[in-house]
C-alpha positions in Angstrom: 3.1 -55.0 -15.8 6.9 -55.5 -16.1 6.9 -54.5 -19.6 4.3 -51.6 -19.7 7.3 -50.4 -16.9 10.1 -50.4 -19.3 8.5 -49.1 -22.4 7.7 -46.0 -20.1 11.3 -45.5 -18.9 12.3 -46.7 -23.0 10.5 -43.8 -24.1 11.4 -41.6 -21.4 15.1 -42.2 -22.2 15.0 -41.8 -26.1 12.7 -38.5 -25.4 15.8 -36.9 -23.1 18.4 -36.6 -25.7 16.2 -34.3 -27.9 15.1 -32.6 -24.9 18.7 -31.7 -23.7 19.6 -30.4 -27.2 16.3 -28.0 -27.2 16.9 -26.9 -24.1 20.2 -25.8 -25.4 19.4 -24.3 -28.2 16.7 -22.2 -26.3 19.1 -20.8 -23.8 17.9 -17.0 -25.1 14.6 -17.5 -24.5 14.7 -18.3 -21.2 14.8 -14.4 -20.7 11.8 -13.9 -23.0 9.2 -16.1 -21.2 10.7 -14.3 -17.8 9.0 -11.3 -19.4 5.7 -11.7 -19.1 5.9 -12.7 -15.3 7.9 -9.0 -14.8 5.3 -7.3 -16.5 2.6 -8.6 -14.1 5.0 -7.5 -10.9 4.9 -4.2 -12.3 1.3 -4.1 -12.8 0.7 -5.3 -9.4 2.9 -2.9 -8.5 1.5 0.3 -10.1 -2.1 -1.0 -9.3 -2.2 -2.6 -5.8 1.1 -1.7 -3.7 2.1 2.0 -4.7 -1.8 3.2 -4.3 -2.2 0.8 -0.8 1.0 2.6 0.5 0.7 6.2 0.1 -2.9 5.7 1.5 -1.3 4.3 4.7 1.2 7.4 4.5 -1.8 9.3 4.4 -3.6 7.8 7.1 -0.5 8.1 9.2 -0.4 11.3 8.7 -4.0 11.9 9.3 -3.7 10.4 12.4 -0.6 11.9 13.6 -2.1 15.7 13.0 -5.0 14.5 15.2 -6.1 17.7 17.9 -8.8 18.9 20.3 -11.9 20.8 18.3 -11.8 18.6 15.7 -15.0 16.9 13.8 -14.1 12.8 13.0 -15.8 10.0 12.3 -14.5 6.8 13.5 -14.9 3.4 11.7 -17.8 2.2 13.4 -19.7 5.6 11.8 -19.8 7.7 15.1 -19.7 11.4 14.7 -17.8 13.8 17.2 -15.5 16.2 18.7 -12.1 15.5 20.0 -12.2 16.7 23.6 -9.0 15.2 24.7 -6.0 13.6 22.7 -3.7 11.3 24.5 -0.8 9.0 23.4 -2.7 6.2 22.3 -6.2 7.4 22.1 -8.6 10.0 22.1 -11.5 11.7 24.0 -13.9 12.3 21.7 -17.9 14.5 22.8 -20.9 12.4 21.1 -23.3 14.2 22.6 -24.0 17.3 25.4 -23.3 14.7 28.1 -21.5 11.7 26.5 -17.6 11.5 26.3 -16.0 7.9 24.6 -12.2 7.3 24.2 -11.4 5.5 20.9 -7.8 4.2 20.4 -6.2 6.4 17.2 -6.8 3.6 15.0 -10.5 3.7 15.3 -10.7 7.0 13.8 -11.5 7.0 9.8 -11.4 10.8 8.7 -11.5 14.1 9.8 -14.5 16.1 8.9 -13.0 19.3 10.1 -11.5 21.2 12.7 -13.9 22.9 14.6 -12.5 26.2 14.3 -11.6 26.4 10.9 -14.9 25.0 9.8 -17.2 27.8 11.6 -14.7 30.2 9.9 -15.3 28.5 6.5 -19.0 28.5 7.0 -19.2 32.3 7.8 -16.9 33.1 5.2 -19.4 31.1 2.6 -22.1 32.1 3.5 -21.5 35.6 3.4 -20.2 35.2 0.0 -23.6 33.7 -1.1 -25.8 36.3 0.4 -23.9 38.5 -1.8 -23.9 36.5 -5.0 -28.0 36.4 -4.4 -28.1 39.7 -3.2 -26.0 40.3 -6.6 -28.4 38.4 -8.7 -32.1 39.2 -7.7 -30.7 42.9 -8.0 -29.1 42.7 -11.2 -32.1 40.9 -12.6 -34.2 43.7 -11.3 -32.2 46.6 -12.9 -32.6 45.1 -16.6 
């Protein structure tokens, strides 16, 4: 056992000198294999942290610009209308007769405010009657 010990450490010791010297000699490419391990930060980067934080800057805002009349959905998939908003939640109508707070976080999106989006639907809708109207009598004419 005693001399399986020192032929380990014998070759240990004559494989140091030639080590040193590479390593000496190899003093530039110590940059070079630093590299590839900065090219997968950026790529993380670029791919995971930039798109995860501007969709929390979103959400903030989102969630910030919260008000009463408007159509969410929260993360548990319940529909409604913000009745009430508070500090750190939010009455929201289910139903005729059903009212549930939610804390701010529980909300996922905004569908839309309830004002704008009877607006929006009017507005369409009258622009397709007239784009059928449009149609059925332009098809007639010819």
């Amino acid at each position: 056992m005693n001399s399986a010990f020192f032929s380990f450490h014998q070759a240990l010791l004559m494989a140091a000198p030639d080590a040193a010297a590479g390593g000496a000699a190899g003093g530039g490419n110590a940059l070079v294999s630093f590299v590839p391990f900065i090219l997968i930060i950026a790529i993380f980067y670029f791919l995971i942290i930039r798109p995860q934080n501007k969709k929390q800057k979103e959400s903030q805002k989102m969630l910030s610009a919260l008000k009463k009349g408007d159509r969410i959905v929260t993360i548990g998939g319940i529909h409604g209308t913000i009745q009430k908003v508070k500090e750190a939640s939010i009455i929201v109508k289910v139903d005729e007769n059903t009212k549930m707070e939610f804390s701010r976080s529980a909300i996922s999106s905004v569908e839309a405010a309830a004002k704008e989006a009877a607006t929006d639907n009017d507005a369409d809708e009258a622009g397709e009657s007239e784009e059928k109207t449009g149609e059925k009598g332009g098809g007639e004419k010819t």
